[in-house]
C-alpha angles and dihedrals in degrees: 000000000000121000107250091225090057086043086055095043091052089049084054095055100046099076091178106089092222089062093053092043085055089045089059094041096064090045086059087046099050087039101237089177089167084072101043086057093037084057096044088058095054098034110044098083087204087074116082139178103198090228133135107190127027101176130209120268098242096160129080120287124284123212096283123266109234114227101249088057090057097040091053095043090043086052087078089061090051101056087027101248091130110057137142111011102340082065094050085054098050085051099048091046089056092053096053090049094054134085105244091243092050090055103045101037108038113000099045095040102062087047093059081048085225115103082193081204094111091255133102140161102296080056086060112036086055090057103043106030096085095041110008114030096156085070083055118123128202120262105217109214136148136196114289125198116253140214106280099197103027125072092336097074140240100309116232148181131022113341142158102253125185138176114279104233125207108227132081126301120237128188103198121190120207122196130197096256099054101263109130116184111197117210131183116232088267089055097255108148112241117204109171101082092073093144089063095044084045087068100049086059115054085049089051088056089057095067100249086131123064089169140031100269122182118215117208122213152114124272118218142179142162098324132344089238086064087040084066105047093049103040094083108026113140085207151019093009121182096208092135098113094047116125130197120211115199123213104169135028135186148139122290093237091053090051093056084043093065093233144040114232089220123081129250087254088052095044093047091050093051081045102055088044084044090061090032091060105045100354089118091062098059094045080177102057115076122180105228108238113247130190144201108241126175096217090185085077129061105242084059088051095054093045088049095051085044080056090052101055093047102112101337112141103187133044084238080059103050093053083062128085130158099242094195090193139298105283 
């Protein structure tokens, strides 16, 4: 069986993406399944470590560090056991137990959740969903707004409309123990909004939760413009006055899913008890105010154009609204 950081380096060498889908054929074929979970880890942006620097191996190789040892110490970031400097430890220990080519190509890698070899998920998935779906690996997504008045069509009858807001969407996942992971749309995890996550938290640890639940929104601050800046710094970054303003709410299990079995009204409902309840104990966290138009009248029609114009900056942007569903 190939070595999955030789798999990965030669990955990294084959630039045609033919050659790399045929690379990760023959690694379905041979059932490396070492590499298909090494890549799962790296690649399914729902899995997080919690952790900031994983550095290069530069000394001189340790012993080798097998794969099911990784995979059970790497288990405590996960579910966050091993945090602080008992995490850094851990870290560093790993790293003197590995071969140098087994830290920077493979174990280091996934940690930094970036296989820097010009392949991802969507690479995979094309290649294993007809023969070989236990190698699959989920794709994260969310609901995005559409053209409302573009290729969509004209939108009618009775709907939940809300402002559209000009900030970053989050999509923050709260579990039952306190841990919250923060994602862009495009499943990047975000980590300089703590004191946000900090929130969500302390309210966690008081058992309002009795299931992981993900709450859906859009994070804003002084000016989108500072948003910006902030949102990805590696370091130092001044994200304190950020707010995030929360527009959809559901379980965990029914975001994997792809769907809640429950409608918008209901969702919303659950949403705005939800923040009655325990909303003064995340002062930075708003719910964002919906409402029930008939757009088939013309009265829905103005209030849904007022919604529009809210914050857009751009005419692309004022033909957008988030439609949650029909009531």
């Amino acid at each position: 069986m190939d070595q999955p950081w030789r798999v990965v380096s030669d990955l990294e060498m084959h630039p045609s993406r033919l050659n790399k889908e045929a690379i990760v054929l023959f690694q379905a074929e041979q059932g490396n399944k070492e590499f298909f979970d090494g890549c799962r880890l790296a690649l399914d942006s729902m899995i997080t470590f919690g952790l900031k620097q994983i550095p290069e191996k530069t000394d001189e190789d340790g012993p080798g560090l097998d794969w099911d040892s990784f995979s059970l110490i790497i288990t405590g970031f996960v579910n966050r056991t091993l945090t602080g400097n008992l995490a850094r430890d851990t870290v560093a220990n790993m790293m003197a137990s590995a071969t140098k080519a087994q830290w920077n190509g493979w174990y280091r890698r996934i940690l930094i959740k970036d296989m820097r070899a010009g392949f991802g998920e969507t690479t995979i998935n094309k290649v294993v969903s007809k023969n070989f779906p236990q190698y699959i690996i989920p794709v994260f997504s969310c609901q995005l707004a559409f053209d409302s008045v573009g290729r969509e069509g004209k939108v009618v009858g009775k709907k939940i409309i809300e402002v559209k807001l000009d900030g970053v969407r989050v999509i923050t996942i709260v579990y039952p123990d306190g841990r919250v992971d923060q994602f862009s749309r495009n499943g990047k995890e975000l980590v300089n909004f703590p004191h946000v996550k900090e929130q969500f938290a302390a309210i966690a640890k008081l058992g309002c939760f009795l299931e992981a639940v993900v709450f859906d929104g859009e994070i804003m601050s002084s000016s989108f413009q500072d948003l910006m800046k902030q949102i990805h710094r590696k370091s130092d970054a001044q994200a304190q006055d950020a707010v995030l303003n929360v527009f959809d709410y559901m379980t965990l299990e029914e975001f994997e899913a792809g769907g809640s079995t429950k409608t918008q009204h209901q969702r919303s409902a659950s949403l705005e008890s939800w923040s009655e309840t325990y909303g003064t104990k995340c002062p930075n966290v708003t719910v964002v105010g919906q409402e029930l138009v008939d757009l088939d009248t013309e009265a829905g029609q103005l209030r849904y154009k007022d919604c529009l114009l809210y914050t857009s900056p751009s005419p692309r942007d004022r033909q957008k609204s988030r439609m949650p569903s029909s009531a």
